[in-house]
C-alpha positions as CSV (number, residue, x, y, z in Angstrom):
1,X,29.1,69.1,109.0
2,X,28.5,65.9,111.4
3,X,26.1,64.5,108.5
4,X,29.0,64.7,106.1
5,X,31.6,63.5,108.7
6,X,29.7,60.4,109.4
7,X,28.9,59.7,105.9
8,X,33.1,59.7,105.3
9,X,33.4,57.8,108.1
10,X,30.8,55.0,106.5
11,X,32.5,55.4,103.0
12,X,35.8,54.8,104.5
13,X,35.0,51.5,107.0
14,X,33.0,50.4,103.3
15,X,36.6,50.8,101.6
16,X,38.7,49.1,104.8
17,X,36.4,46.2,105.1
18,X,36.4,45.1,101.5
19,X,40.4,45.4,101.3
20,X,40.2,43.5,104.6
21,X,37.9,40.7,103.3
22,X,40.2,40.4,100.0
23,X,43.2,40.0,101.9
24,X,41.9,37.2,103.6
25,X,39.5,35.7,100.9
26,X,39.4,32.0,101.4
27,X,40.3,30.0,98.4
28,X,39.3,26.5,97.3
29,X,43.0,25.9,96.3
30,X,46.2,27.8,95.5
31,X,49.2,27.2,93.1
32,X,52.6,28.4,93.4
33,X,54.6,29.1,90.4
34,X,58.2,30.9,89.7
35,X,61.2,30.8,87.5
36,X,62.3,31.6,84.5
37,X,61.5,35.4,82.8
38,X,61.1,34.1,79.2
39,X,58.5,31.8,79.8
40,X,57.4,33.9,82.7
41,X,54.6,35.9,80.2
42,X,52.5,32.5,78.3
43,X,52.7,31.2,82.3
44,X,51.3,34.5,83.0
45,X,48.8,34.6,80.1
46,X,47.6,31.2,81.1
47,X,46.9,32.4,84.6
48,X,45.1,35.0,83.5
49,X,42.8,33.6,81.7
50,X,42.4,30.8,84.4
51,X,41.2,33.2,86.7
52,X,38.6,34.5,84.9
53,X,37.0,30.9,84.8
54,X,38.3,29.7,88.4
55,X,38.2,32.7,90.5
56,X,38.6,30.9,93.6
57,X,42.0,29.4,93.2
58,X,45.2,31.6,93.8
59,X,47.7,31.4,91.0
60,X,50.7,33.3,91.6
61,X,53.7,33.9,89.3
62,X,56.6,35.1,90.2
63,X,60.2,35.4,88.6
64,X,63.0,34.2,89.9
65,X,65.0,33.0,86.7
66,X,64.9,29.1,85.3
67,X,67.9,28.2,88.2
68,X,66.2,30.1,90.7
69,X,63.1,28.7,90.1
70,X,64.6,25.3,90.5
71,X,65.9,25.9,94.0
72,X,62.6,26.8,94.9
73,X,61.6,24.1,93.1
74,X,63.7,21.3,95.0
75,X,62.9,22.8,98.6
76,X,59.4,22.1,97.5
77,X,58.1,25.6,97.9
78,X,56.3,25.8,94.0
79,X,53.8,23.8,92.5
80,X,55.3,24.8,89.2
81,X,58.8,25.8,87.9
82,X,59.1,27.8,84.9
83,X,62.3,27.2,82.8
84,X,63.8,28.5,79.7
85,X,66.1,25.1,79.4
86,X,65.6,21.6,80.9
87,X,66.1,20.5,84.5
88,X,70.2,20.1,84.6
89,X,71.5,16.4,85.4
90,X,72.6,18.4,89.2
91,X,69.1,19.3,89.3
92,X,67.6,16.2,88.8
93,X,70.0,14.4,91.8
94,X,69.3,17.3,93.7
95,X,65.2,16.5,93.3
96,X,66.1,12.9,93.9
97,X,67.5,13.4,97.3
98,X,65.1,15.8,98.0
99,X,62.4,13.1,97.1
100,X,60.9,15.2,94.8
101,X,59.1,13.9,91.5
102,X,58.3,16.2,88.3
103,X,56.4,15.9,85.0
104,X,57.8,17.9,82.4
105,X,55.8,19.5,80.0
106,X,57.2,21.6,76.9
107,X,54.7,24.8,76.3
108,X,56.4,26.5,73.3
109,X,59.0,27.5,71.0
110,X,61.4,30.3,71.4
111,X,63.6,31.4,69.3
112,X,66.8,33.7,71.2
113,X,66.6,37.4,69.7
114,X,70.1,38.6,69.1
115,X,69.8,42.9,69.0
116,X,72.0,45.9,68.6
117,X,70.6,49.4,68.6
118,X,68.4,51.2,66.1
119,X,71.6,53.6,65.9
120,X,73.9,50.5,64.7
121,X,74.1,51.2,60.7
122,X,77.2,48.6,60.3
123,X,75.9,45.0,61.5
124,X,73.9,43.2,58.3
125,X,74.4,40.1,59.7
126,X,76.0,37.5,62.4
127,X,77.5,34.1,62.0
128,X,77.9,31.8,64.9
129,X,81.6,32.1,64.4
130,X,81.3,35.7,65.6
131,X,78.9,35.2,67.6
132,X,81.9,32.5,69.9
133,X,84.5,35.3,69.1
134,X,82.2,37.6,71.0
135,X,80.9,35.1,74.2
136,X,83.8,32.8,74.4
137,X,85.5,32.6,78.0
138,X,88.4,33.0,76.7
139,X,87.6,36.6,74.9
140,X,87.3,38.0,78.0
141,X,89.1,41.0,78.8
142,X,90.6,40.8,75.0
143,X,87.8,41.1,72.3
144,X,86.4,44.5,72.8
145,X,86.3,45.9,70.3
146,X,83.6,45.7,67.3
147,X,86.5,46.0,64.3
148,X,88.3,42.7,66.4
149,X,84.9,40.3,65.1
150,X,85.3,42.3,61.5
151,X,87.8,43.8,60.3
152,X,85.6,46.4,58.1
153,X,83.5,47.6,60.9
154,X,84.7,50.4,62.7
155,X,86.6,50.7,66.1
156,X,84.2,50.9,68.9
157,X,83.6,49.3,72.0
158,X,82.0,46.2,72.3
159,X,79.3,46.6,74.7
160,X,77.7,43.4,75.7
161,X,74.2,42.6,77.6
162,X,73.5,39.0,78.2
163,X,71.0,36.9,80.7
164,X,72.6,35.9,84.3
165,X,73.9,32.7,85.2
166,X,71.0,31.5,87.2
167,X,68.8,32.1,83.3
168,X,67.8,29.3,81.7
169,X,68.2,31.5,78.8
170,X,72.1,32.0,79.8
171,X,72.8,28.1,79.8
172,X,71.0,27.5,76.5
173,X,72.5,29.9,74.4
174,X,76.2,29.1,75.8
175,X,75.8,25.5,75.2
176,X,74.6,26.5,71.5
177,X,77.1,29.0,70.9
178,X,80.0,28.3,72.9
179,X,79.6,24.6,73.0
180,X,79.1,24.0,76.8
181,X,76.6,25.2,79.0
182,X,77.5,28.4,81.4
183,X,80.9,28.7,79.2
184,X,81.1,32.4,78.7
185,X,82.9,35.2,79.1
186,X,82.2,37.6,82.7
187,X,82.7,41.1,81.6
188,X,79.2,42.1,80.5
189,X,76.1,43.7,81.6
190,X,74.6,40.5,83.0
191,X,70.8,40.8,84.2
192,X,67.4,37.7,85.3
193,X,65.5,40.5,84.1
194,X,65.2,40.9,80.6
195,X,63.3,44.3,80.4
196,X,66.9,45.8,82.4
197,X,68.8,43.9,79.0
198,X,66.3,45.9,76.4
199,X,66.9,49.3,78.2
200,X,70.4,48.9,78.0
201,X,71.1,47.6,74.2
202,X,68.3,50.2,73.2
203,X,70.4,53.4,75.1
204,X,73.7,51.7,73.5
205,X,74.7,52.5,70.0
206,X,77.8,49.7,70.9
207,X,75.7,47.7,72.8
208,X,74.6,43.9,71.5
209,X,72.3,41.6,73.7
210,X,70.4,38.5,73.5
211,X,67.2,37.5,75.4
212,X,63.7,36.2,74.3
213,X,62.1,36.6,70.9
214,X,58.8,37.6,72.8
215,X,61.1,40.9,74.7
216,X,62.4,41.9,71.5
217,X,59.1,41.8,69.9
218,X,57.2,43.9,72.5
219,X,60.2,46.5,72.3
220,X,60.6,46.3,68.5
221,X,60.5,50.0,68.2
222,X,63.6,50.9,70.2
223,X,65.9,47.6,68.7
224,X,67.6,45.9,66.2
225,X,67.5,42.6,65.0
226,X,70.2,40.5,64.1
227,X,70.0,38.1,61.5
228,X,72.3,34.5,62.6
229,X,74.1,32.7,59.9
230,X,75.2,29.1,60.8
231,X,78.2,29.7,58.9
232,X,79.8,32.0,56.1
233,X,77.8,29.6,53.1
234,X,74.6,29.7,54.5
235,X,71.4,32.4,54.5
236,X,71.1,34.8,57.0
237,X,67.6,34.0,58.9
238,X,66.2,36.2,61.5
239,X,63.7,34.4,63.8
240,X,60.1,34.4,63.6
241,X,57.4,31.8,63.6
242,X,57.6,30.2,61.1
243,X,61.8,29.8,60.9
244,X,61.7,28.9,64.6
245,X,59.4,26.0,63.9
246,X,60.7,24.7,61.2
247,X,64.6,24.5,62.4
248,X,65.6,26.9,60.1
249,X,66.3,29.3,62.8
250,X,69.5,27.3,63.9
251,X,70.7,27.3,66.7
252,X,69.2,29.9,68.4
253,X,65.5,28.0,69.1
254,X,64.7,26.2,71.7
255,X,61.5,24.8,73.2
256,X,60.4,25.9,76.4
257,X,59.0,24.1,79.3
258,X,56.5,24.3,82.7
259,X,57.3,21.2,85.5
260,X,55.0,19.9,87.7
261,X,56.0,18.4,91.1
262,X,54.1,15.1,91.3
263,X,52.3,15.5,94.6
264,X,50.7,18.7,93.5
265,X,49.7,17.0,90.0
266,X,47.6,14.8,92.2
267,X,45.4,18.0,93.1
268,X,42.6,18.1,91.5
269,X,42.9,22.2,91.1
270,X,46.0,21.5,89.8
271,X,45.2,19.1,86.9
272,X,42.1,21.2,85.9
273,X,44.9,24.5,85.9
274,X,47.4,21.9,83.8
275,X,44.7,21.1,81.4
276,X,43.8,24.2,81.0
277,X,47.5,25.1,80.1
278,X,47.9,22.7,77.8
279,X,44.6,23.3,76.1
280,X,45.3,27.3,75.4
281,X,49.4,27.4,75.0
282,X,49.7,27.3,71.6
283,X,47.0,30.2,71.0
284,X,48.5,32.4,74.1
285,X,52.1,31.7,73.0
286,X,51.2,33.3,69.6
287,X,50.0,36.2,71.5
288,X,52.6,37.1,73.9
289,X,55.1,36.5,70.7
290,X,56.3,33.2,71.2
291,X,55.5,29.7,69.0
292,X,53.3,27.1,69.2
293,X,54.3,23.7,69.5
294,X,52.5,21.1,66.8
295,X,49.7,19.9,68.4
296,X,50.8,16.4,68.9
297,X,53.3,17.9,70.8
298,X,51.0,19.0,73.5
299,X,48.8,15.9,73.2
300,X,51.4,13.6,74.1
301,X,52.7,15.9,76.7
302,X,49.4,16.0,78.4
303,X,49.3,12.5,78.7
304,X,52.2,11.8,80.1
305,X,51.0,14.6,82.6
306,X,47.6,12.6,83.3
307,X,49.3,9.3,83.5
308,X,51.9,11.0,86.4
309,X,55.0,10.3,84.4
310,X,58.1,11.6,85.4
311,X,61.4,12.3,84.6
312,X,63.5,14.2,81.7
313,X,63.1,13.7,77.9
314,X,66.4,15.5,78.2
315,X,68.5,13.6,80.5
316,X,71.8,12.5,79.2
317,X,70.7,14.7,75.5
318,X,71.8,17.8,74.6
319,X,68.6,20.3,73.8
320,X,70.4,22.3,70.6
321,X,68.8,20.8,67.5
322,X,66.9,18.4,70.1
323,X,63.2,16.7,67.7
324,X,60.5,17.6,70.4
325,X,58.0,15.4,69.1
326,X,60.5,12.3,67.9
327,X,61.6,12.2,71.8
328,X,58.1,12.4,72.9
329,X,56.9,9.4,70.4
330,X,60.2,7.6,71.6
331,X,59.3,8.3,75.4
332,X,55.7,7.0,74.9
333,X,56.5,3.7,72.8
């Protein structure tokens, strides 16, 4: 019985002093990244595959949506700031008084999944028309019903699940449907977390959300999607690779973006983690179900990341429709 005590009590100070040497494992350097949800699983991909080759630097990831990311961001608390849209013009005099530089770097297409519920047998299509009727500020509280955006479809509630305002997804599709960034309506199931936007259109035969492609295609089996028509004359398109980086998919794409503050780009951990990114993006993006960007794309970004250059491609331009690689070229010459 002692024998077999003791030899707990060894297997047990084994078990508490290699938790207590992992919590405080000494690391040659350690990055700090956070914002936005959509971009949130390539940024995770990335760091996954980092760590296999550079155990011994700390990458974590969190998720604080594209705004709150920013915050963070500007306080100077992250390496790295996720975001689903680029740095606001408030943003970018709020990291000038905070004397804080950035390098943008676009990482990948997206194109915004529109979904109803398996259960919905009545929507074939959406334009961007309907799509206003729906989101507009000034539906709220008066279009609620799903026979008040067509008159042949039947009268239900109209059950809406949409990103929060701190979402980089939230400002993006506003400014694409509804003409102005954060214009929108306030009466709907509003959530940072897209996973809590899938459960709820996928429980909701009324319900309609919008959210990453990349959540919709992991949770495929339990939603709908919703082909967008730019207007009544045109084809219906759904989005996929291919009609997400070709424009087609209009004007629900959107590229998608990692920035650097410009004292941590001088690390040397973090260039060799922001080569690294660049290098695999377009091959991870495909696999966590977003698009790659043309490779010129990320060869020009990585320059300007290697020659420190900061700033906004964006600043002053709206992003809807926006040529990644003709503002790039533009940037450079």
């Amino acid at each position: 019985m002692q024998l077999k005590k003791t030899l707990i009590q060894r297997i047990g100070l084994i078990v508490f002093l290699g938790l207590f040497s992992s919590c405080f494992k000494t690391y040659e350097g350690k990055i700090n990244i956070d914002g936005s949800s959509t971009v949130y699983p390539l940024t995770e991909a990335v760091s996954e595959e980092f760590r296999e080759v550079r155990p011994d630097i700390r990458v974590t990831v969190g998720v604080s949506g594209t705004g709150g990311g920013f915050k963070k961001f500007l306080r100077g608390e992250l390496d790295i700031s996720n975001a689903s849209r680029p740095i606001s013009a408030s943003e970018i005099a709020g990291a000038k008084e905070a004397n804080i530089e950035f390098i943008e770097l676009p990482v990948s297409y997206d194109g915004l999944a529109v979904v109803i519920s398996p259960q919905n047998d009545f929507v074939d299509y959406l334009t961007v028309a309907e799509l206003h009727k729906m989101w507009a500020p000034e539906s709220q509280g008066k279009i609620t019903r799903w026979n008040q955006i067509r008159a042949e479809w039947p009268d239900r509630p109209l059950n809406l699940y949409g990103a929060g305002t701190s979402s980089g997804t939230y400002d993006y599709f506003t400014e694409a449907i509804n003409g102005k960034a954060k214009a929108s309506r306030g009466d709907y199931t509003a959530s940072e977390d897209d996973n809590v936007l899938v459960q709820g259109v996928s429980t909701d035969v009324n319900g309609l959300g919008y959210f990453g492609l990349a959540y919709y295609t992991e949770n495929a089996d339990k939603l709908k999607l919703v082909p967008i028509k730019v207007d009544e004359n045109s084809e219906a398109v759904l989005p996929s690779d291919e009609t997400v980086q070709n424009g087609s998919y209009q004007p629900l794409a959107r590229p998608e973006f990692i920035y650097v503050n410009k004292s941590s780009a001088e690390l040397p951990y973090v260039q060799e983690y922001v080569k690294f990114y660049m290098e695999n993006a377009g091959a991870l993006a495909k696999e966590v179900g977003y698009v790659a960007l043309p490779a010129e794309v990320y060869k020009l970004s990585y320059e300007n990341f290697k020659n420190l250059k900061t700033g906004s491609i964006f600043e002053d331009k709206s992003i809807v429709g926006a040529n990644l690689l003709e503002l790039l070229k533009n940037q450079t010459d």
